[in-house]
C-alpha positions as CSV (number, residue, x, y, z in Angstrom):
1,X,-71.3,99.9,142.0
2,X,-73.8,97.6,142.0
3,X,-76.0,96.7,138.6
4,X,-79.0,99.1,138.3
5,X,-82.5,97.6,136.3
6,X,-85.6,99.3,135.5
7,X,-88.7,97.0,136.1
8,X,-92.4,98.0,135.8
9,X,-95.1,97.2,138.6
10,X,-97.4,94.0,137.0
11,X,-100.5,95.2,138.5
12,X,-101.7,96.2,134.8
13,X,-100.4,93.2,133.4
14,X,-103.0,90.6,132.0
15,X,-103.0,89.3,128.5
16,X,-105.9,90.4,126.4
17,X,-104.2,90.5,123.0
18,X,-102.0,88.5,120.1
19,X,-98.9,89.8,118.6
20,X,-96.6,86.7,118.7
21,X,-97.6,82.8,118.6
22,X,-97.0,82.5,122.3
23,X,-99.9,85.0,123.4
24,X,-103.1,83.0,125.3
25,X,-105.9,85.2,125.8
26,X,-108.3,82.6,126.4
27,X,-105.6,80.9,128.9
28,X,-105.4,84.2,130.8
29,X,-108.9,85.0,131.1
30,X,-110.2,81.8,132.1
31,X,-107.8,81.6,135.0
32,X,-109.0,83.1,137.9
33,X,-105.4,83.0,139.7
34,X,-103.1,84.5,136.8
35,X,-103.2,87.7,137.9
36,X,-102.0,86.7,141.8
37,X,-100.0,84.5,140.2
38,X,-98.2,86.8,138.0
39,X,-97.7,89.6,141.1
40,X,-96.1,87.0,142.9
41,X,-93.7,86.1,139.7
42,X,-93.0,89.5,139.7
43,X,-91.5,89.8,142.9
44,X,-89.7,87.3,142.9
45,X,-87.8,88.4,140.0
46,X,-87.1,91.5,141.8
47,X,-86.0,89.5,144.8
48,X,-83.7,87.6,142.8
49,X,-82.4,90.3,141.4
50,X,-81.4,92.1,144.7
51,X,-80.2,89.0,145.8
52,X,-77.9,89.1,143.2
53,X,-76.8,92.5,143.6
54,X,-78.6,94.5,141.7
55,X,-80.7,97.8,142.3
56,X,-83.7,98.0,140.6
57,X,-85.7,101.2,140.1
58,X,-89.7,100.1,139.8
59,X,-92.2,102.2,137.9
60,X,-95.8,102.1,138.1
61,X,-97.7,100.0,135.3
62,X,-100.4,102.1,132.9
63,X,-104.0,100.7,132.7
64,X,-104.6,99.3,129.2
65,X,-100.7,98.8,128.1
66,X,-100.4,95.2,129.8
67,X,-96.6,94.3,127.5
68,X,-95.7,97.5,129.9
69,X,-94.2,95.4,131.8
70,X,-91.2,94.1,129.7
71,X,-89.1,97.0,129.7
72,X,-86.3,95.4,127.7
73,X,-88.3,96.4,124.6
74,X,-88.5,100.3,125.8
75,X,-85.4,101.5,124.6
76,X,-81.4,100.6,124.0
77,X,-79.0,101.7,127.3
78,X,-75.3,102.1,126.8
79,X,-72.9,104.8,127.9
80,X,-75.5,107.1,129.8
81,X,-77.2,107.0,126.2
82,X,-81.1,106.4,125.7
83,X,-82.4,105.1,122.2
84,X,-85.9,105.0,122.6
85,X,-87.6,102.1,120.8
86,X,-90.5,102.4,118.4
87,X,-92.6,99.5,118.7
88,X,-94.2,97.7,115.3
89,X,-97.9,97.1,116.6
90,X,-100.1,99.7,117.5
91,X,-101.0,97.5,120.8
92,X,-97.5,98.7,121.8
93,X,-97.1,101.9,120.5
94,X,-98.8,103.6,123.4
95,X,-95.8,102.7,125.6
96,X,-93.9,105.0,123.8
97,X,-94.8,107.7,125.6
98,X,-94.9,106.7,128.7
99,X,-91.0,105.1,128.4
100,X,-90.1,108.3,127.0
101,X,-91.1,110.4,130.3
102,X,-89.8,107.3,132.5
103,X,-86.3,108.4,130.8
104,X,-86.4,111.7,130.9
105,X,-87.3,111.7,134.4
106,X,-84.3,108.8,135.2
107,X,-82.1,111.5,133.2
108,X,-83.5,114.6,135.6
109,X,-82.2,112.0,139.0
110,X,-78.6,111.5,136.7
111,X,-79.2,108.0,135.9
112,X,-78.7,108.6,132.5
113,X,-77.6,111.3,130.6
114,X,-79.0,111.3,126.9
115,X,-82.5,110.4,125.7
116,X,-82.6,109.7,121.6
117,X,-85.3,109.3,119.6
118,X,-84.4,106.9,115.9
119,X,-84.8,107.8,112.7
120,X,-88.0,108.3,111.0
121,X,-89.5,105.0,109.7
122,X,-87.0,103.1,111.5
123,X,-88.2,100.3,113.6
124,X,-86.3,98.9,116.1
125,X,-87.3,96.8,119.8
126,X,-85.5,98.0,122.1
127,X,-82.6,95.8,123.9
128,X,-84.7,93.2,122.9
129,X,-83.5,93.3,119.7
130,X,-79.9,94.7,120.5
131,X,-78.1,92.8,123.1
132,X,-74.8,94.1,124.3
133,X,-71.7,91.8,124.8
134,X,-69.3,92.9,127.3
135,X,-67.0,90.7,126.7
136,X,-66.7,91.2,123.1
137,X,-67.6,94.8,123.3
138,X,-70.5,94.6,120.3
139,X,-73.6,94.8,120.1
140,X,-76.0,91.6,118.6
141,X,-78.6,93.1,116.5
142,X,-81.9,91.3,116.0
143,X,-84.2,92.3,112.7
144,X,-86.5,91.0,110.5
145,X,-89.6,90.6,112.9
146,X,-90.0,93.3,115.2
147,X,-87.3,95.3,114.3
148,X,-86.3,97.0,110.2
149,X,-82.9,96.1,109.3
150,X,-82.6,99.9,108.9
151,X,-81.9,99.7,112.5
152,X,-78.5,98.1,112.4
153,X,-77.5,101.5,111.2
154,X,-79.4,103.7,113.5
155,X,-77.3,101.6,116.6
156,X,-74.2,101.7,115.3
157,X,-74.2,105.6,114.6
158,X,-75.9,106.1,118.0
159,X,-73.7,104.5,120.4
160,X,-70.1,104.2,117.8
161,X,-70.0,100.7,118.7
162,X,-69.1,97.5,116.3
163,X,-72.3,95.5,115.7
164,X,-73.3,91.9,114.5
165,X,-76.5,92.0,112.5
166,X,-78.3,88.5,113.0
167,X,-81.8,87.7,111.3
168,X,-83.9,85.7,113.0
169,X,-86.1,83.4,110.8
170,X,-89.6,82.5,112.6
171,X,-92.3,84.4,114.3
172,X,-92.1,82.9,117.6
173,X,-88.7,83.6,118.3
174,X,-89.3,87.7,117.3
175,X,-87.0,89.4,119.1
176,X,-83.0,88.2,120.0
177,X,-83.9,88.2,124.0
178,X,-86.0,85.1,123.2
179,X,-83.3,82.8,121.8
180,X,-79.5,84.6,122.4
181,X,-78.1,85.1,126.1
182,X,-74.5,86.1,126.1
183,X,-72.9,85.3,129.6
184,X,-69.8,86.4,131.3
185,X,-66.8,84.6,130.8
186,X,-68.0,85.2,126.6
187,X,-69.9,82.0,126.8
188,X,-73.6,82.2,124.8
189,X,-76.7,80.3,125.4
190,X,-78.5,80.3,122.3
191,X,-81.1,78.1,120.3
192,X,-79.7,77.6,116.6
193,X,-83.5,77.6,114.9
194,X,-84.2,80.8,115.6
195,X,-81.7,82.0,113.1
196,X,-80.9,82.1,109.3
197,X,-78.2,80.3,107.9
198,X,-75.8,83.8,107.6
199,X,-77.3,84.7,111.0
200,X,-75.3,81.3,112.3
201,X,-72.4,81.7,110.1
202,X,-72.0,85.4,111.9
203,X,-72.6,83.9,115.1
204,X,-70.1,81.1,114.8
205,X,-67.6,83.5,113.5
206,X,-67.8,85.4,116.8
207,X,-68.2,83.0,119.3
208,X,-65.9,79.7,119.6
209,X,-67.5,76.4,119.6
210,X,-66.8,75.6,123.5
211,X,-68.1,78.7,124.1
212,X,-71.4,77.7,122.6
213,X,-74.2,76.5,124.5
214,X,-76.7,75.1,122.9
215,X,-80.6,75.3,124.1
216,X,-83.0,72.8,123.3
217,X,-86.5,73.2,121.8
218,X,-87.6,72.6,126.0
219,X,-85.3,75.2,126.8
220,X,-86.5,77.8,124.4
221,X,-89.8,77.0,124.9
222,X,-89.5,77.5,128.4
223,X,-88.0,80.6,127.8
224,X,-84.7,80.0,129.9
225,X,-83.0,81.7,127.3
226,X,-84.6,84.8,127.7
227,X,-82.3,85.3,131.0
228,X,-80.5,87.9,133.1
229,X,-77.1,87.6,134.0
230,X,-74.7,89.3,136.8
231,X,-71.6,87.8,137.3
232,X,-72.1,84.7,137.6
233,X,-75.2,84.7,138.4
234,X,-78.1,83.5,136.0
235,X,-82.1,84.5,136.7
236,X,-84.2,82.4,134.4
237,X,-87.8,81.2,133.9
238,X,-87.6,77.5,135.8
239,X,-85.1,75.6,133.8
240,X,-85.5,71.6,132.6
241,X,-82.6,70.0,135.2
242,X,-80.5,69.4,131.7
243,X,-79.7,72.7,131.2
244,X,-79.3,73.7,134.9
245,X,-76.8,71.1,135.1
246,X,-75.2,72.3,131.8
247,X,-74.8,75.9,133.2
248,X,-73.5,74.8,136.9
249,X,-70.8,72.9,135.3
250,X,-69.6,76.4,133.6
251,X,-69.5,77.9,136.9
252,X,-73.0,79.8,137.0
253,X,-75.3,79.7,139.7
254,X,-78.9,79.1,138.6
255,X,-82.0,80.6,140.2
256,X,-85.0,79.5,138.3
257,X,-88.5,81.5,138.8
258,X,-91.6,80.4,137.8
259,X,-92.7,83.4,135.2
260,X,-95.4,81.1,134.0
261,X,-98.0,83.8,133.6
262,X,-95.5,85.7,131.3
263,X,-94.9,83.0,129.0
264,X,-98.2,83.1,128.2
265,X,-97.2,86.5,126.8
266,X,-94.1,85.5,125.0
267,X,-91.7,87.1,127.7
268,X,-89.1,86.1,130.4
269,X,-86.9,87.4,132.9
270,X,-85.1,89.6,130.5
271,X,-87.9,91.2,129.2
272,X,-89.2,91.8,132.4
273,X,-85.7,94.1,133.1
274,X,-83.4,96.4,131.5
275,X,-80.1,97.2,132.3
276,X,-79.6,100.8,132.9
277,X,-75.6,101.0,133.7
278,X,-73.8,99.2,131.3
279,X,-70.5,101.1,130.0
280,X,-68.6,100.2,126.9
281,X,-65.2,100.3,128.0
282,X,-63.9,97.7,130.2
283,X,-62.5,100.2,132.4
284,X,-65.8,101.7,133.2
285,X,-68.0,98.6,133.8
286,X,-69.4,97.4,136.5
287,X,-67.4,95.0,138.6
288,X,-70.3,92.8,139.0
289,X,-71.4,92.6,135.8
């Protein structure tokens, strides 16, 4: 079996509003090539990811909902199981609807088998803001920005798996994705600001120091953390050569992309997927993830 992502066509993409200190407006509309230039990122992410191994299913974009285009927020995937996200600003909340048909119809092809919806009032991101860890079969749990705390419970009743809430402390790193990358082997790239102090202390607990790898602010705000990984394979905005060098020595292979145009909405390559086949137990799991 080869990895499956969902990925949205950027032709509606543009960046005509602020939600997150990242967000440039003014830097998208006075360039007359950052809509060419943010096709072309596109593809290439979707190149990379087939060169990788992956299959990627592509859906059309919507006109007017440009942050259509980073699935990772649209839902939670695990075990055939859909959680549906519900999205804290009303510039977002029209991709609710539209995610929630993209599932139903991916469960009418048997690509998934259950489409959920959370609890009233509950807010919660999407895998965004829940990242699963294969290796440590949890999921992370990101809250306090985008998503209510009140989703910690809403996961963990949904999909019966052990999860690690962690708070994350400043508005411009608002949902996990943006500053917490597990990778195989149980290794984490991660940026330590981003976090409270008992959002580190839970962290550390779980994950042993040689296991750590630390980001630096360029790495964060280039947002190489925000990165897919199969296998041994790692798909990134362009990374600074430190941290390319830092990642090759753990055995990955590195293929940087320039998603410059997305930055400039506060996302990366893992917003701009999201994993449709992952499976809990070990047993189950794709070989090549």
């Amino acid at each position: 079996m080869s990895p499956r992502f969902l990925m949205i066509d950027a032709g509606h993409y543009g960046v005509h509003y602020q939600i997150n200190p990242w967000m440039q407006p003014n830097a998208w509309s006075t360039d007359p090539a950052a809509r060419t230039l943010a096709l072309k990122a596109s593809e290439d992410l979707y190149a990379a990811l087939l060169a990788a191994g992956a299959t990627v299913e592509r859906n059309p974009g919507v006109a007017g909902l440009p942050d259509l285009v980073f699935p990772a927020n649209a839902a939670i995937v695990l075990d055939g199981k859909v959680l549906l996200a519900r999205f804290r600003y009303p510039e977002r909340q029209g991709e609710e609807a539209v995610f929630r048909a993209a599932f139903q119809d991916l469960k009418a092809r048997g690509l998934v088998d259950e489409v959920l919806e959370l609890p009233d009032g509950v807010l919660q991101e999407g895998a965004g803001d829940a990242i699963w860890d294969r290796d440590r079969r949890l999921f992370w749990v990101g809250h306090g920005q985008r998503s209510t705390d009140t989703s910690i419970a809403a996961i963990q009743t949904v999909f019966g798996q052990a999860v690690v809430a962690l708070e994350l402390a400043s508005d411009r790193f608002y949902h996990l994705d943006t500053c917490f990358c597990p990778l195989r082997g149980g290794k984490l790239l991660y940026y330590p600001p981003a976090f409270t102090p008992a959002a580190l202390a839970a962290i550390h607990a779980h994950v042993r120091p040689q296991d750590r790898i630390v980001a630096s602010d360029e790495d964060a705000a280039a947002f190489c953390v925000n990165a897919v990984n199969i296998g041994r394979h790692i798909i990134m905005a362009k990374p600074p050569a430190g941290l390319r060098a830092r990642l090759e020595s753990q055995g990955f292979q590195v293929t940087g992309i320039d998603l410059a145009p997305f930055i400039l909405s506060g996302g990366g390559a893992y917003c701009m997927t999201l994993r449709l086949d992952r499976r809990s137990k070990a047993e189950m799991a794709c070989a090549a993830e």
